[in-house]
C-alpha positions in Angstrom: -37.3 28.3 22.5 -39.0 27.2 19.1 -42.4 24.8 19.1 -43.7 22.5 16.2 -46.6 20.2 16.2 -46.2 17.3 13.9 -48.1 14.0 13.0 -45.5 10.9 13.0 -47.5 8.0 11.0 -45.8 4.5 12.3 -45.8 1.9 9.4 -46.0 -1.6 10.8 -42.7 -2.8 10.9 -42.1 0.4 13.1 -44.9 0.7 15.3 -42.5 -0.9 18.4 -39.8 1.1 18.2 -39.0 3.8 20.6 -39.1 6.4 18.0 -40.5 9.1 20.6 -38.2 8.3 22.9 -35.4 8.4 21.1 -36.0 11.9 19.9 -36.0 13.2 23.5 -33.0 11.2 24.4 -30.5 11.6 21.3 -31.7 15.8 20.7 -32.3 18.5 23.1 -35.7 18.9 22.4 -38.7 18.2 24.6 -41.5 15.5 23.4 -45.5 16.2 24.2 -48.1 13.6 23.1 -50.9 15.6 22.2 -53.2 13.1 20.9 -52.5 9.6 19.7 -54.4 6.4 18.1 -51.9 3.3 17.9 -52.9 -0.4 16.9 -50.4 -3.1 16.6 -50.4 -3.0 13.2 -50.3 0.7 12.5 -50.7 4.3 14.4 -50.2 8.3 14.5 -49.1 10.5 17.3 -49.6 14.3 17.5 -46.7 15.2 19.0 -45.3 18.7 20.3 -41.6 19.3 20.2 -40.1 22.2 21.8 -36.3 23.3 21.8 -33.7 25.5 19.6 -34.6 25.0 15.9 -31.4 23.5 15.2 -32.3 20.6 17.4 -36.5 19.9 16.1 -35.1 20.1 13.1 -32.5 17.4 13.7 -35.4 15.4 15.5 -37.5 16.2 12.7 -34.7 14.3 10.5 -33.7 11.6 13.1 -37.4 9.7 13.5 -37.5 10.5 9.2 -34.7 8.4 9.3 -35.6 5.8 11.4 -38.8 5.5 8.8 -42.2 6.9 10.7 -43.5 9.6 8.1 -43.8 13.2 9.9 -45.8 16.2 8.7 -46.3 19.3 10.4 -49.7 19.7 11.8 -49.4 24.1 12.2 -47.6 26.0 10.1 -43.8 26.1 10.3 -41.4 26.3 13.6 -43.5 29.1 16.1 -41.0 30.8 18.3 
């Protein structure tokens, strides 16, 4: 099992979607709120995902294209 720690920034017009959710549901990764500080205008979430690298890294993509911005908070993937 592989481990990133990431910072999804929500732009407006995507601060109600279920971006989060969605990761855990549509890959087989697990989602971890770290820390977070959302408005209803904007917000960012530290999140933890943990899973196969094949799958953060098609999370990674999914919420990308879904259009929150995500950097890695650590590093690369820690196995």
């Amino acid at each position: 099992m592989a481990n990133l720690k990431i910072r999804i920034t929500f732009p407006e017009d995507k601060i109600k979607e279920p971006i989060i959710y969605n990761a855990g549901k549509n890959y087989k990764v697990v989602t971890n709120i770290r820390r977070a500080d959302v408005t209803e205008k904007t917000g960012w979430v530290d999140l933890e995902l943990e899973g196969e690298i094949e799958e953060i890294d098609k999370a990674v993509s999914g919420m990308k294209a879904a259009g929150v911005i995500v950097n890695p908070i650590e590093g690369d993937v820690i196995e």
